[in-house]
C-alpha positions as CSV (number, residue, x, y, z in Angstrom):
1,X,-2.1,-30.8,5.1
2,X,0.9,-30.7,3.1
3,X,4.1,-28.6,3.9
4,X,5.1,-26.0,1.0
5,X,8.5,-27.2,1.0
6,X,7.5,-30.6,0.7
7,X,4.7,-29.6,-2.1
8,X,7.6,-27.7,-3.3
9,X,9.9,-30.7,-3.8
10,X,7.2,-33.4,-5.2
11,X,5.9,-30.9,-7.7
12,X,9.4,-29.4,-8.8
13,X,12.7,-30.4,-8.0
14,X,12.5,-34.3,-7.7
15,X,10.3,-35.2,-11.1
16,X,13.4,-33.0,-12.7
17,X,16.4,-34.6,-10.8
18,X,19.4,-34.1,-12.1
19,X,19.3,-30.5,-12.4
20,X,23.0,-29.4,-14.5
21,X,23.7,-26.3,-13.1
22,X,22.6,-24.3,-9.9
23,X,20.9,-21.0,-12.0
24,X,18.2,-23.8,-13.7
25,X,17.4,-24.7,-9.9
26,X,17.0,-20.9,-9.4
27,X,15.4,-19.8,-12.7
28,X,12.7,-22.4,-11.6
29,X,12.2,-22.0,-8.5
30,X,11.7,-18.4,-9.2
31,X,9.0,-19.6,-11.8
32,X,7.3,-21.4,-9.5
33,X,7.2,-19.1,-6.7
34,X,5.3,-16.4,-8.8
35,X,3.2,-19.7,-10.1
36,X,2.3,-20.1,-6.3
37,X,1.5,-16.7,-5.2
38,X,0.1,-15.3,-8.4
39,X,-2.3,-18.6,-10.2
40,X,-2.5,-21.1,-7.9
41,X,-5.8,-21.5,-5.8
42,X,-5.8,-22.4,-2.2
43,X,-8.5,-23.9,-0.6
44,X,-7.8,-22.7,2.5
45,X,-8.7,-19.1,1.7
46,X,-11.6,-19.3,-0.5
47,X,-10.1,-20.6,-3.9
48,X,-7.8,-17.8,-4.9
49,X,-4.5,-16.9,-5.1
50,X,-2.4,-15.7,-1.6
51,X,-1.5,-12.1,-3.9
52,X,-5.8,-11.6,-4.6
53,X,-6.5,-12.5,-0.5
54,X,-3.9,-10.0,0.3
55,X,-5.3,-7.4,-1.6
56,X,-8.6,-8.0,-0.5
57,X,-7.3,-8.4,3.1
58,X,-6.0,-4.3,2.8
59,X,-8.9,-2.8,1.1
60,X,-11.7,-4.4,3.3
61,X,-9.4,-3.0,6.3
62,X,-7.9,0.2,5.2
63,X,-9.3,3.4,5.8
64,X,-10.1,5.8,2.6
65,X,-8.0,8.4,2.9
66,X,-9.9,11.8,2.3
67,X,-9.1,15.4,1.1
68,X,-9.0,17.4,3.9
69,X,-11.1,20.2,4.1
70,X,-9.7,23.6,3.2
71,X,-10.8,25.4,6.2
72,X,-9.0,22.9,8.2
73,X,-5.8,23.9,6.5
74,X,-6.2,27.3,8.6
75,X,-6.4,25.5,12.0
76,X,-3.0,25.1,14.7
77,X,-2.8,22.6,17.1
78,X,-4.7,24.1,19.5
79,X,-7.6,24.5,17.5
80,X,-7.2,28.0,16.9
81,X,-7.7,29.5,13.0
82,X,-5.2,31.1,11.2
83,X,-4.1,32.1,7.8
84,X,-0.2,31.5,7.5
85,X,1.4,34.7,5.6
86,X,2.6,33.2,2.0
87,X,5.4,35.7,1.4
88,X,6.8,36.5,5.0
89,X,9.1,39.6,3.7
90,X,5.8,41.1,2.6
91,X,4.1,44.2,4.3
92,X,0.8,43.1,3.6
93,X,-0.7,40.6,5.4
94,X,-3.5,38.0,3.8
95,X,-6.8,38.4,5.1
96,X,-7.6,36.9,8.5
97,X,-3.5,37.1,9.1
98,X,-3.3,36.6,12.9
99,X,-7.0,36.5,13.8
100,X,-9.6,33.5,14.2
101,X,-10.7,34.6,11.2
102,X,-10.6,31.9,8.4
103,X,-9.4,33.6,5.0
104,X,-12.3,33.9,2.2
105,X,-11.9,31.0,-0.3
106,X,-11.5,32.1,-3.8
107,X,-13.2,30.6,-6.6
């Protein structure tokens, strides 16, 4: 198996040799490292690109997140339900305010 550095130098920088300035070596290199990880097809990992694995690697092992349920919005940490008072310099309390009461949903 062949090193990347070494693929690296074979493919790129000797077949170009001399090189003028030091921002072609960059430009290219920059090229070639988005070639890499973006077209080229490694065997090793089924015959497509390092950026396409990767991506497949997170969504086959990440979790969907979910909305949470709105009741569960209601609930402290001790499991208790709740509603929490929207305006607290208001002398009316919400429905359920302080009890284990969850608040009626409106539509």
């Amino acid at each position: 198996m062949e090193s990347t550095i070494g693929l690296f130098n074979t493919e790129l920088i000797k077949p170009r040799q001399p090189w003028k300035t030091l921002p072609d070596v960059e430009l290219t290199t920059a090229a070639y490292v988005d070639w890499y990880n973006h077209r080229q097809l490694h065997g090793e990992i089924g015959h497509v690109p390092p950026v396409e694995y990767e991506n497949n690697h997170y969504l086959a092992t990440t979790k969907p997140q979910g909305t949470p349920n709105v009741q569960d919005l209601y609930r402290t940490r001790n499991g208790s339900r709740h509603a929490v008072r929207a305006d607290p310099g208001s002398s009316e309390d919400p429905p359920g305010w302080m009890t284990n009461e969850a608040p009626e949903q409106r539509d």
